[in-house]
N, C-alpha and C positions, 0 to 999 in steps of 0.2 A: 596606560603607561604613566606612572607617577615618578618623581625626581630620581627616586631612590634605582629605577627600572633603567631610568637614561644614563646614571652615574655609571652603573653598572657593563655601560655599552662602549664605555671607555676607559676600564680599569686594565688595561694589555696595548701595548703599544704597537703589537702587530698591526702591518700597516692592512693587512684585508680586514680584519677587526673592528678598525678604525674605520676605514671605508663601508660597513655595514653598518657601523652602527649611527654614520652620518644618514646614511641611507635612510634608515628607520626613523631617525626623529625627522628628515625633511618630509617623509611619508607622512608622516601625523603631526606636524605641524603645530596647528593651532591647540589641539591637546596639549604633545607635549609642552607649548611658551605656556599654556594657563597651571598647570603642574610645577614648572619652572617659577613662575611667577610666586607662585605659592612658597615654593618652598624658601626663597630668599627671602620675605615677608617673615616667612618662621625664624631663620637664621638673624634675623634685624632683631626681633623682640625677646629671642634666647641664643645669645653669641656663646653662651659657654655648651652650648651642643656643637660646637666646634670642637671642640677638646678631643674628640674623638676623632682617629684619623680618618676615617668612611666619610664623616661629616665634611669636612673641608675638601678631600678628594670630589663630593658631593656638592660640593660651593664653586670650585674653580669650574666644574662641568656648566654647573647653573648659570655663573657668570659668562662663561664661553658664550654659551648658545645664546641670552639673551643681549647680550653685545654683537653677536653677530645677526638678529634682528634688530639690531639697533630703538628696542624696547625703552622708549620713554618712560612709558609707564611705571619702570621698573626703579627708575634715579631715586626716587624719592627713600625707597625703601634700602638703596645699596648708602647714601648718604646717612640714614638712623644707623645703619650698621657698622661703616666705618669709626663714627662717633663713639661707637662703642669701646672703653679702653680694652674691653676683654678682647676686643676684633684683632688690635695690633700685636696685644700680649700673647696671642696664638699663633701669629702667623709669621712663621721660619722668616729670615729675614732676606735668604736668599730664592725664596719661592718666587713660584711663577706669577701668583696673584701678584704679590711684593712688586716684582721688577712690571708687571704690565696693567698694573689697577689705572694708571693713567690712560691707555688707551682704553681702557672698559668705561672710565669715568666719559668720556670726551663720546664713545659711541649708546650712550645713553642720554645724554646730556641735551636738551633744546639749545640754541644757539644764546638765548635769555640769560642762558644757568650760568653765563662765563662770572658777574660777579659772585658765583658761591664758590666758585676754584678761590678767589682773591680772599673770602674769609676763612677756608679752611686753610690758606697760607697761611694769616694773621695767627689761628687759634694757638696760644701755646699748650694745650692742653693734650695737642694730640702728639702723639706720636713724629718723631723727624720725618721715616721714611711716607709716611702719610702723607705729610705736605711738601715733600717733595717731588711726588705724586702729583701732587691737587697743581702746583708750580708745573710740572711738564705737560696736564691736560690744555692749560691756559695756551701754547702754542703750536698742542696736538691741533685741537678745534681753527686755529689760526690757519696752520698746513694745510687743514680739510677742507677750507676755505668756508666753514658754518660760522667764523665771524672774521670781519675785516682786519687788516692790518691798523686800523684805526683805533678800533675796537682792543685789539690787544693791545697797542702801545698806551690806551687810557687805564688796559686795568694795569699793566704795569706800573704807571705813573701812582695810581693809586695808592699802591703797594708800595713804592717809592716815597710817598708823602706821606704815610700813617706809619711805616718801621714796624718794624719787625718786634720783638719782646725786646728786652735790655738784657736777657740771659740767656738769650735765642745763640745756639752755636753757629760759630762764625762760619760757617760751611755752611751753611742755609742763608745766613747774609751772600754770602759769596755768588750763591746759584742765584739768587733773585737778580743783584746788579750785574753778574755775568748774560745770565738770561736776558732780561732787561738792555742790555749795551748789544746783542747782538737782533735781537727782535726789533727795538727802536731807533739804534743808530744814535744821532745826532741829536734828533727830538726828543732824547730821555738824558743827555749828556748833564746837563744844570742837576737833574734829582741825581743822578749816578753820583756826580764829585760832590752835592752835599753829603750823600751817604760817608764817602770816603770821608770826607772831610769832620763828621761829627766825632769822628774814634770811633764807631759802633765796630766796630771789627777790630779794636784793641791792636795786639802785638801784630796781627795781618793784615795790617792795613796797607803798610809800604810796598808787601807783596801782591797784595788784591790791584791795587792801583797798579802795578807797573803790566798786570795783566790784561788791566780795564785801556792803560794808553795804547797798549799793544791793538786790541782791539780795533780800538778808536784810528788807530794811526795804518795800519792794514784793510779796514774799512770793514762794515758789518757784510757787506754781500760776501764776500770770502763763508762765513760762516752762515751764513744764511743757506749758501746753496747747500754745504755740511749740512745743515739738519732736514732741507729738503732732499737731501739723498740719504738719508740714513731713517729718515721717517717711515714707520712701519705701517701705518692707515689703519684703514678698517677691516675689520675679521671677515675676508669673503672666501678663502680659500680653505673652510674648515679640516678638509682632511691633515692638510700641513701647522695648523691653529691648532687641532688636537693633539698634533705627533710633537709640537712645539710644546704645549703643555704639560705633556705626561715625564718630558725629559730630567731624571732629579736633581733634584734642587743643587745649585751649586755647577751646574754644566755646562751653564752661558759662560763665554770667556770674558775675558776681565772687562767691566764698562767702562769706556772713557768717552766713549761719544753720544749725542745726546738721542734720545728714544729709544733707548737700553734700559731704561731704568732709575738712570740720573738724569738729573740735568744738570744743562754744559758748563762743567766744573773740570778745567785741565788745570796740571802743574804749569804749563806755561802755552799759550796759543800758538798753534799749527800755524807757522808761515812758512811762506816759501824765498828762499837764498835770496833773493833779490827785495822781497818785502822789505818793510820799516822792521826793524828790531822792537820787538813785544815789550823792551826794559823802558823805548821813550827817548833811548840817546838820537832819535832823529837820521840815523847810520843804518846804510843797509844791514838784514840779517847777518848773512856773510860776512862781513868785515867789523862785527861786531859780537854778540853774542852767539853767534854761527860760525865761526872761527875754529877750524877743521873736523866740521863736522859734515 
């Protein structure tokens, strides 16, 4: 059974289909992941045999299953790939790899690889939806508890002291200190308001900030436990991971919450009536910005 054999096993979203052809590659196993392995290896060194829709249909399968072996062996070569600018120039932007390449990165990923998430944030070379990607594996892995809260509040910090590009869109600034203010709290507070404070977010700056005090002034556990409930983990329940993938492109409803796709980038932070008002006036929600709604 070679790549092209297992792609094949889940081209129909019939859910017996689907349930047979899970069957089949658990049946063979270790065949199918050295098939599977191969063929991503192929796809990393000729990105433009993507082009073809078979092909890609043939990549999200590949990726599936060897994320749901949680295949180390495999990172290296799904990392050459991403790199690749043909990778992103091919891939629909509302596709299922698109919106879930972060949990694929983070179930491939050793606990070691968290600073390569941190430079493919930095790269400006890639693609936005890439590294916003690489930015939601950084607290995927954190969730899965494969690195500490420690650990991700440094690579944030990180990423906090070295900035971003100077042409970088301010919507990728925004996810990093958003991210960053709800993953560290307190402990990331100094690099957060330097950010704010250099301009690096130009004309949204006044709005980032009154987002960022909101945060700060509501308390990060509020959104903490938000991304520990809406965190989707690891691929164990294949038949529903298939029937999830096959669904086209464009299906998912609109993301606003984080491990959808994005990261936690709102128009204004989810509090409740009684909370601190998100704008910073120190005034409950309700009697303030909350004002009959």
């Amino acid at each position: 059974m070679d790549s092209k054999d297992i792609a094949l096993l889940f081209a129909d979203a019939d859910a017996e289909k689907i349930a047979a052809g899970v069957a089949a590659v658990q049946a063979d196993g270790e065949a199918a992941k050295s098939a599977l392995r191969a063929s991503l290896a192929h796809f990393a060194l000729a990105p433009d045999d993507l082009s073809a829709a078979d092909s890609l249909a043939s990549l999200r399968v590949t990726l599936l299953w060897l994320a749901h072996w949680r295949d180390e062996q495999s990172f290296g070569d799904l990392l050459r790939l991403v790199r690749q600018p043909r990778f992103a120039e091919l891939m629909p932007e509302k596709d299922w790899l698109a919106l879930d390449l972060h949990r694929i990165f983070g179930s491939l990923a050793a606990a070691d690889d968290l600073p390569v998430f941190g430079d493919l944030v930095l790269d400006s070379s890639l693609q936005l939806v890439l590294r916003e990607q690489a930015l939601l594996a950084i607290h995927f892995l954190w969730l899965e508890g494969r690195v500490s809260e420690r650990e991700a509040v440094e690579q944030y910090r990180v990423l906090l002291d070295q900035g971003l590009d100077a042409k970088d869109n301010w919507q990728l600034w925004m996810a990093l200190v958003v991210n960053a203010t709800v993953v560290g709290g307190i402990k990331l507070k100094p690099q957060v308001m330097n950010v704010l404070d250099s301009g690096r977010l130009g004309d949204q700056t006044s709005f980032v900030r009154k987002v960022v005090n909101g945060l700060f002034g509501a308390g990060s556990h509020h959104f903490r436990d938000m991304l520990r409930k809406e965190h989707k983990g690891l691929y164990e329940d294949m038949p529903a991971e298939v029937a999830a993938m096959l669904k086209p492109a464009g299906d998912e409803q609109d993301v606003s919450m984080p491990e959808r796709g994005k990261p936690v980038v709102r128009e204004a932070p989810k509090v409740g009536r009684n909370d601190p008002c998100p704008c910073g006036s120190a005034k409950k929600y309700k009697k303030c910005c909350g004002t009959g709604n």
